[in-house]
N, C-alpha and C positions, 0 to 999 in steps of 0.2 A: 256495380251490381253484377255480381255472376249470376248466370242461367243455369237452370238445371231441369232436368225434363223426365218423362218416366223410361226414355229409352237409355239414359244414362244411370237413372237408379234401375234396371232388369241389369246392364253390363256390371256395375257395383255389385250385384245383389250376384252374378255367378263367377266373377273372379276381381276382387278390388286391385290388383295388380293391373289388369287390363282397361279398369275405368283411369286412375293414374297415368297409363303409358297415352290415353288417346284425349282425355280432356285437360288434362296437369303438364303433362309431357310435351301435347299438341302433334302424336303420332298418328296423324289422320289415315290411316289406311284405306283404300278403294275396298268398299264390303260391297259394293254395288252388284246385282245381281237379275238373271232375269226372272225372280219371285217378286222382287221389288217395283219393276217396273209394271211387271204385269197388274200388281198390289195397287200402286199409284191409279194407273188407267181405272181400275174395275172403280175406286173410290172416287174419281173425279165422275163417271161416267154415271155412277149409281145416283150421288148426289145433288147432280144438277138435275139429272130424273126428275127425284124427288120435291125438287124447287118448284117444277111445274105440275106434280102430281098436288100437291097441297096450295099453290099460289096462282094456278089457272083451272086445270080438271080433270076427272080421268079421263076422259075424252081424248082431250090433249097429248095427255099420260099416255094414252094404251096407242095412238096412231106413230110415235115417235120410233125409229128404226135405231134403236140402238145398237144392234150391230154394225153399222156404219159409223155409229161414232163411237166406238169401242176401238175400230180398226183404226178411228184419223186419230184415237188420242194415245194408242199402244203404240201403233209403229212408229209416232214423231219422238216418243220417248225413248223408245230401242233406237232412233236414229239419233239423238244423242248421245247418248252410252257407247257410242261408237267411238272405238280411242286411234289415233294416227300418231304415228310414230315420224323422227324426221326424214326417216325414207320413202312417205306417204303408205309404208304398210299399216292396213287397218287390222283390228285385233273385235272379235265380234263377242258378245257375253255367250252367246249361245248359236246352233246351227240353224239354218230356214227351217227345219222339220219340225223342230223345239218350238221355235217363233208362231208357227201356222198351230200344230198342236197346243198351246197355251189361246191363241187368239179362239180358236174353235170351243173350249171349254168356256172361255169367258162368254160367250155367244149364249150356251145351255147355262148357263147361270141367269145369264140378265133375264131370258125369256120365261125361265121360271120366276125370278122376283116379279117381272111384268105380269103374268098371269096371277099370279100369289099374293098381289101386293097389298090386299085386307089384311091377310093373314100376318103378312110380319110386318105391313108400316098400317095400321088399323088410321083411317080418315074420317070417321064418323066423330062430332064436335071434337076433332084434334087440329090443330095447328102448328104451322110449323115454327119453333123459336128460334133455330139458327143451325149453319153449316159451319163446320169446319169452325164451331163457336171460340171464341179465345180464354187459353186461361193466363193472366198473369197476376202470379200473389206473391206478395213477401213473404216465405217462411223461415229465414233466421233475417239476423239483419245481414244486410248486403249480400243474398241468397234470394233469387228471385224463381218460382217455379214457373216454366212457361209450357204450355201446351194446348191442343186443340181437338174439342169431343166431335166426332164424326157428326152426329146428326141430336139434337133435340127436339121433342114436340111437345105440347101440352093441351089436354085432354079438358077444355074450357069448361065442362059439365061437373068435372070429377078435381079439378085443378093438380090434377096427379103429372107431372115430369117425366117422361121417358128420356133417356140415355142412352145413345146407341152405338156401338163401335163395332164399325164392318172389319169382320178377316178373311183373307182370303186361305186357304189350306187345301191340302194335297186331298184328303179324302173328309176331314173334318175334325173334329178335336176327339181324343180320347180321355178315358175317365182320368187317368196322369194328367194330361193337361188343363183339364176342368180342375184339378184338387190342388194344381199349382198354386198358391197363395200369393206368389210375385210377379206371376202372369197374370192371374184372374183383378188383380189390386187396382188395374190402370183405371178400370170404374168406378172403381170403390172410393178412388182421391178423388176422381172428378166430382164421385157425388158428393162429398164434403167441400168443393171448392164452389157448386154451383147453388146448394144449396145457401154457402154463406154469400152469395152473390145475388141469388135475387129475395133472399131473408124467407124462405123456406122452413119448414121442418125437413129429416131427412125421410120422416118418412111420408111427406110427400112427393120423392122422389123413388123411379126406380129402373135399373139399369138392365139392358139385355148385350150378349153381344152376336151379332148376326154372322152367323157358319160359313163361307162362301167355296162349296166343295167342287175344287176340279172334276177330279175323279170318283164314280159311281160304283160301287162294286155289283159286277153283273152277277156273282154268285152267292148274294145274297138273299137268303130264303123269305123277307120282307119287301116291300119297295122302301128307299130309301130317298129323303127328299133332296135335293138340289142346295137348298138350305136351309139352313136350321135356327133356331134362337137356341142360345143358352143366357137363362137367369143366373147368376152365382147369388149366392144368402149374400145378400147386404144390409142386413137390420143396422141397428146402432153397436150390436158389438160387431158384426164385421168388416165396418168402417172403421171401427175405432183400434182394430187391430191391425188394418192397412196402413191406417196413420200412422199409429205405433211404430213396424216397420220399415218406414218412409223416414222416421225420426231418427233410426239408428242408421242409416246413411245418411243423414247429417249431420248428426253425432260424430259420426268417422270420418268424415272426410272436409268438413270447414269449422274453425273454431269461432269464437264469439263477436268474431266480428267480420267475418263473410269471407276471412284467405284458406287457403287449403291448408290442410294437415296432413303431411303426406308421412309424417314417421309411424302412425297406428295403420297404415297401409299393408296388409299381409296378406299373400298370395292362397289362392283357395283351388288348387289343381285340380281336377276332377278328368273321367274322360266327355263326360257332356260338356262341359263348358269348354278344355280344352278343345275340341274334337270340331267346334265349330268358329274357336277364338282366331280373328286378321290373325292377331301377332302368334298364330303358331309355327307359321315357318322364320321368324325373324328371332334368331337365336341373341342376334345383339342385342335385341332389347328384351327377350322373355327370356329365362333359362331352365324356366320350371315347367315348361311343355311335357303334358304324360300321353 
């Protein structure tokens, strides 16, 4: 059974060359970064929150010092990421200034969801159904989807679904990245994989994805909040077009019985997708770098 995950159909979906070189190939490149890390912490940190905002009190919820555990769960991960070479030189992802600067922002984040937290995880007859919930489904044979919806609850009055998927971002999403169709899709499967999981309708199900903005613009002539929700339309055709899309990566890349197909494999250069692709300095393996 292969795996396959929505971070591999976003790499598919911006250069199938580069999905090929790292999942077919097994050219695992170090993408590790300190967006990543910092990403990691904010989601571990927000979601155990959450576990005792819903399964003890607010009480509980609003006394807890998350900037202490923001700082024990970033910097153990940044000291990971720390790579030694055999001359015991260390190689750091990023400078102390970068490190403290990121840890400081995630500080003005948490303390606004803490203050906020009617507002984007509503508590009133909601429950929480799971972290870091799991997906594994069969969608072709021997093609297994595997992945994990950041936070679910449901609404025990209204039996309405929420789906949540925390980002972190530099300043917040733009209308480009809202109109994304294979950015915005990562909820849109889930909500077709959760709704066939607990025998749902889709619509009652419905998905948000939670803003998480570093940086505030001070010369903005509005206030501007800390975080944000964005809905994307997920009715029945917006699902059904995600699905759709999700089909044509596996249409192309496993044939009818779950091995790869790598001869309809053709390179889609771009300067966005190259501009941020591992393999654009490794000329051995890409040669189509623009």
């Amino acid at each position: 059974m292969k795996n396959v995950s929505f971070s591999q159909y976003t790499l598919w979906a911006g250069c199938p060359t580069a999905w090929k070189l790292k999942y077919v190939d097994g050219h695992r490149l170090d993408d590790g970064s300190i967006h990543t890390v910092f990403g990691t912490a904010m989601h571990e940190v927000i979601q155990e929150w959450l576990d005792t905002l819903y399964n003890k009190s607010e009480n509980v919820a609003r006394s807890i010092d998350l900037d202490d555990s923001l700082k024990t769960k970033f910097y153990a991960l940044f000291k990971e990421s720390i790579k030694v070479d055999a001359d015991g030189v260390k190689t750091f992802m990023c400078d102390r200034p970068t490190l403290e600067e990121f840890y400081h922002q995630g500080t003005q984040i948490l303390s606004y969801v803490q203050a906020n937290h009617k507002k984007i995880f509503p508590t009133q007859n909601v429950t929480l159904v799971g972290i870091e919930f799991p997906i594994e489904v069969e969608v072709r044979p021997g093609v297994q989807y595997v992945g994990f919806v950041d936070i679910i609850t449901k609404n025990e009055k209204s039996g309405l679904f929420t789906l949540y998927d925390l980002k972190t971002s530099r300043a917040g999403w733009t209308q480009y990245q809202k109109s994304d169709k294979t950015k915005i899709s990562q909820l849109l499967l889930y909500k077709k994989f959760v709704a066939d999981h607990f025998g749902v309708g889709l619509e009652n199900i419905k998905v948000e994805y939670v803003i998480l903005k570093r940086i505030i613009s001070e010369n903005s002539p509005y206030p501007i909040p800390r975080v944000s929700s964005f809905e994307p339309p997920h009715g029945k055709p917006s699902v059904s077009r995600a699905w759709g899309d999700f089909e044509k990566f596996l249409d192309d890349c496993f044939d009818t019985t779950g091995e790869y197909k790598t001869d309809t494999i053709q390179h889609k250069a771009s300067k966005s997708a190259c501009k941020y692709c591992a393999f654009r300095e490794r000329k051995d393996l890409c040669q189509y770098g623009v």
